[in-house]
Every structure is written in structure tokens, then in C-alpha cells.
Wavefront OBJ file of the C-alpha trace (Angstrom):
o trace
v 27.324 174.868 118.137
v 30.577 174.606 117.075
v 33.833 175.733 118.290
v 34.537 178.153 115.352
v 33.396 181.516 117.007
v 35.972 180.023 119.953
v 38.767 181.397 117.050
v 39.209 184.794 116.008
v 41.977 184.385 112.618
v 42.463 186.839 109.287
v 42.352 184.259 106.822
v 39.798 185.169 104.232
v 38.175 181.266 104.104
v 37.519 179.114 106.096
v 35.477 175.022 105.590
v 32.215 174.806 105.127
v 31.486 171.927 107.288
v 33.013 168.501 108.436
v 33.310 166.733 105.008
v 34.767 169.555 103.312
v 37.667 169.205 105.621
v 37.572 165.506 104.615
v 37.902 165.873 101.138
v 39.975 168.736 101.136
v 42.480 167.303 103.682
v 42.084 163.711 101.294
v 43.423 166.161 98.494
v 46.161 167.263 100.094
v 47.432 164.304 101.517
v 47.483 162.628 97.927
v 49.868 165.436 97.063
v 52.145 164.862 99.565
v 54.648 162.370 98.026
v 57.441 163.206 100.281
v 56.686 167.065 100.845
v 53.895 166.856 103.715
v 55.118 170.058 105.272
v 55.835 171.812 101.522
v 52.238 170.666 100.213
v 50.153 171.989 103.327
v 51.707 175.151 103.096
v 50.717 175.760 99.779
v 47.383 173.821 100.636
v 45.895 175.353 103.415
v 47.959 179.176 103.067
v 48.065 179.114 99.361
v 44.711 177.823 98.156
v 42.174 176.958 100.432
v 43.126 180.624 102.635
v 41.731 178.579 105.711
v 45.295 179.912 107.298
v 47.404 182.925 107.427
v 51.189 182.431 106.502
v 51.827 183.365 110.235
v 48.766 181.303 111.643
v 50.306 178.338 109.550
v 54.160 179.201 110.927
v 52.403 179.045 114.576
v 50.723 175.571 114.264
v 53.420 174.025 112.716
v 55.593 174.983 115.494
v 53.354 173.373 118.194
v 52.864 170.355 116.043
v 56.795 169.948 115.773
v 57.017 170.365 119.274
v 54.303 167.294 120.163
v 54.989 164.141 120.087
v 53.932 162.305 116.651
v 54.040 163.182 112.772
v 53.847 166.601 112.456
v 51.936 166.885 109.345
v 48.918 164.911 111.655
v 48.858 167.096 114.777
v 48.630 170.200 112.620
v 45.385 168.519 110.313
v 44.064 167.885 113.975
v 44.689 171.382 115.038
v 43.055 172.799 111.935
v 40.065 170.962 112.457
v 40.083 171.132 115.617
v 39.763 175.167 115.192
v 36.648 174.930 112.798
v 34.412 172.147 113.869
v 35.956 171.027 117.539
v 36.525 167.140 118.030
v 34.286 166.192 115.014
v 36.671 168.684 112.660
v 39.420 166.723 114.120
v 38.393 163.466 113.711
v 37.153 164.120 109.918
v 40.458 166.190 108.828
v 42.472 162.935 110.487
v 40.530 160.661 109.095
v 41.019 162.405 105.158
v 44.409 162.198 105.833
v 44.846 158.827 106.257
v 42.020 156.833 104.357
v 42.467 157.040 100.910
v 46.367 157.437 101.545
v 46.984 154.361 103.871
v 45.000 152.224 101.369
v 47.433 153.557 98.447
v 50.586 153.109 100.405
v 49.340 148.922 101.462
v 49.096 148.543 97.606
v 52.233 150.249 96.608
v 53.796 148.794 99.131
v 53.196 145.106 97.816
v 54.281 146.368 94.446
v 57.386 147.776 95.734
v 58.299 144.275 97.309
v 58.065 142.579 94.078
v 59.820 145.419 91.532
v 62.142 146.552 94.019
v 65.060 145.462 91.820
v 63.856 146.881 89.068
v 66.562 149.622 87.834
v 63.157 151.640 86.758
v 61.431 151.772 89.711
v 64.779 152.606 91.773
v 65.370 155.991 89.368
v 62.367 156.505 89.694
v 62.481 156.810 93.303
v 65.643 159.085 93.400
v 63.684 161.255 91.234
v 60.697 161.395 93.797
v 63.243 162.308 96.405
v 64.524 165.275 94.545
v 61.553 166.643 94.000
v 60.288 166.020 97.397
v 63.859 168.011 98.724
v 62.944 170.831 96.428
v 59.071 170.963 97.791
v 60.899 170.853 101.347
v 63.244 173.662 100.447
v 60.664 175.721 98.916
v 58.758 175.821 102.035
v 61.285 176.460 104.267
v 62.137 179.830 102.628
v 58.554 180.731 102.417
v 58.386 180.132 106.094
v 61.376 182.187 106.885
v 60.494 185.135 104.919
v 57.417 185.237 107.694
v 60.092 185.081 110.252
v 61.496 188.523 109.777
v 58.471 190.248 111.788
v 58.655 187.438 114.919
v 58.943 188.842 118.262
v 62.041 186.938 118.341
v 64.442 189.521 115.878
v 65.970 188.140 112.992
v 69.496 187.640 114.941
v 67.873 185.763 117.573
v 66.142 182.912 115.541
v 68.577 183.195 112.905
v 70.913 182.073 115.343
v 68.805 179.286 116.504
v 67.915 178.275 112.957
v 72.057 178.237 112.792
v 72.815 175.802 115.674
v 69.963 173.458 114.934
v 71.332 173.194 111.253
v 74.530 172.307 112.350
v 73.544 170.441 115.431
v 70.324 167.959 113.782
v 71.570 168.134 110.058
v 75.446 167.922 110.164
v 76.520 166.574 113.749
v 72.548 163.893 113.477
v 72.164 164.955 116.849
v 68.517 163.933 118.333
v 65.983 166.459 118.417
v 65.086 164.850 121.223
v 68.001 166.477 123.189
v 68.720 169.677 120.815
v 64.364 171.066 121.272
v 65.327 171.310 125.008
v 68.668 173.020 124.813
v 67.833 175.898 121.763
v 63.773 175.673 122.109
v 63.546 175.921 126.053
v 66.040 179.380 126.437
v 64.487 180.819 122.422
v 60.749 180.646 124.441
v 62.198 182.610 126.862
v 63.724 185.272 124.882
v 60.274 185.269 122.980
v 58.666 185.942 126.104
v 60.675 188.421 127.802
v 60.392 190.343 123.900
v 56.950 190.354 123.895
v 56.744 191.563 127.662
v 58.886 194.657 127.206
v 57.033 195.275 124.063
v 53.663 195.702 126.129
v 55.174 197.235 128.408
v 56.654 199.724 125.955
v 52.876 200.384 124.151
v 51.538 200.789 127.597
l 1 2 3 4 5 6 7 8 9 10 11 12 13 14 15 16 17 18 19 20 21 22 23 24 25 26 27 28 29 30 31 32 33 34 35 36 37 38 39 40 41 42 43 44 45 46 47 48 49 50 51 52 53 54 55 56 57 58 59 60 61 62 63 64 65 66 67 68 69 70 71 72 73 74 75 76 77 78 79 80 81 82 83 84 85 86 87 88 89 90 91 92 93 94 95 96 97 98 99 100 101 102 103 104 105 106 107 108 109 110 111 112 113 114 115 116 117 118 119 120 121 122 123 124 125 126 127 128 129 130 131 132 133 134 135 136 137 138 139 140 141 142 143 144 145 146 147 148 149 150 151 152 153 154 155 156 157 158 159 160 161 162 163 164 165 166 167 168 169 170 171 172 173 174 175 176 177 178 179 180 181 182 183 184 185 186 187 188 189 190 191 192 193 194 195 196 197 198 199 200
């Protein structure tokens, strides 16, 4: 039996079986040219339904929290949900197959064109569109934010302070998680506390 009934969620889909979360996830990561976050949004929310906006919002936050690329602990976690280890295992395994044997070969053509004034434009375009992707999700994600036990001035706030912190000061996350994720948890908690309290 698998560990699906384990998982109560609202999205309206959800994979068939072990190798449709192998090709699916093999899909998406072939879309993901700089935009892994942007692209499984839209993947797994968008068209496949296997995820909620705020399910999606919730398992990217514990896969930015672990240790590792986030984009992999959240395929884990998905398959994780459906199929137990084995979903795990195949959703891992489509995201890195087909794309790790790409990236070898482009990689040896890289080393040999990298000169090339067409292949350098070419990557400056690639990295604006992979910004844009980025951007794109990042609003989507904080429309969802607006009904988070949190309140909008709280994690606003937060959002705020890591901006500045991470993308102006290039402060670690490694020291800026602790200080604005540690005492944000806490608020979070004590919210959703008095807000059981209250219904009770």
C-alpha cells in the first residue's frame, strides 16, 4: 500500500503511479533553464494540479529551509507524498537523468565556443528570461501570502529585511534564516494558537 491515503490535500490531481512522476518530473526539469523554482510552480500548481498554490508555498518553504538544492528536496517531498520512498526515488531520479546527461554535453560544448560572441549573448539572454520566470513566481507566491497566519505586516516585514539583508548587503543565509526565520516561526505559532483559542 502506498503512503497516499497517509495525505489528505485539495488539489484536484494527483500521479497515477511511479513513472508518471518520472516522466512528468523529466518534463519539468527540461524546462527549467534557470527558473527551477518559476517552472515547478507553474508545473506542479498550474498544470499537473498535483498541488495547491498554498500546499506548493508550504513545501517550498521546508525545502528552502533543508540543506541542499531546493528545487530537489521539494521533487522528493512530492513524491514522497504519493508513492512513499519509491515516489521519491522515481521523481529524483526524473529530475536528474535526462538533465545531467544534457548538461555533461553542453558542458563540453560550452568549453570549446565559450568565446564565441554568439553563444555569450546568447547566454545573457537565457539569464533574462530566467530573472523574469524568477520574478513571475515570486509574485504569484506572494499573492498566496496575504491569507498566512503570519498578517501581511508581519512577513512583509520579513520579506523586507531579507531583501535588503541577502540581496543588497550578500549577507549568508546561513546566518540571516536564524535571525528573521527562528523569531517569524514564533510569531506564526503564537498566531495560530490564539486563533484556536479564539474558535474554541
Amino acid at each position: 500500500m502506498t503512503s497516499t491515503a497517509k495525505y489528505k490535500t485539495s488539489a484536484p490531481n494527483k500521479p497515477k503511479s511511479c513513472w508518471d512522476l518520472f516522466c512528468s518530473f523529466t518534463l519539468m526539469a527540461m524546462q527549467a533553464f534557470g527558473g527551477s523554482t518559476a517552472i515547478a510552480q507553474q508545473f506542479l500548481v498550474d498544470q499537473k494540479k498535483w498541488l495547491t498554490q498554498s500546499e506548493f508555498l508550504d513545501l517550498l518553504t521546508v525545502s528552502q529551509v533543508l540543506p541542499g538544492p531546493n528545487i530537489m528536496i521539494l521533487t522528493i517531498m512530492v513524491g514522497d507524498r504519493h508513492f512513499g520512498w519509491r515516489g521519491a526515488l522515481a521523481s529524483f531520479l526524473g529530475m536528474i537523468t535526462l538533465p545531467a546527461t544534457l548538461m555533461l554535453s553542453v558542458f563540453v560544448f560550452y568549453q570549446q565556443y565559450a568565446e564565441n560572441k554568439w553563444v555569450s549573448d546568447a547566454l545573457v539572454g537565457m539569464a533574462a528570461s530566467a530573472s523574469g520566470m524568477v520574478a513571475g513566481a515570486a509574485m504569484k507566491l506572494l499573492y498566496n501570502c496575504k491569507e498566512n497566519t503570519i498578517t501581511p505586516p508581519v512577513w512583509i516585514f520579513g520579506l523586507v529585511i531579507t531583501f535588503i539583508t541577502v540581496g543588497v548587503l550578500k549577507i549568508s543565509m546561513v546566518y540571516i534564516l536564524p535571525i528573521v526565520g527562528i523569531p517569524l516561526s514564533f510569531w506564526a505559532w503564537y498566531q495560530f494558537i490564539k486563533e484556536r483559542s479564539a474558535q474554541s
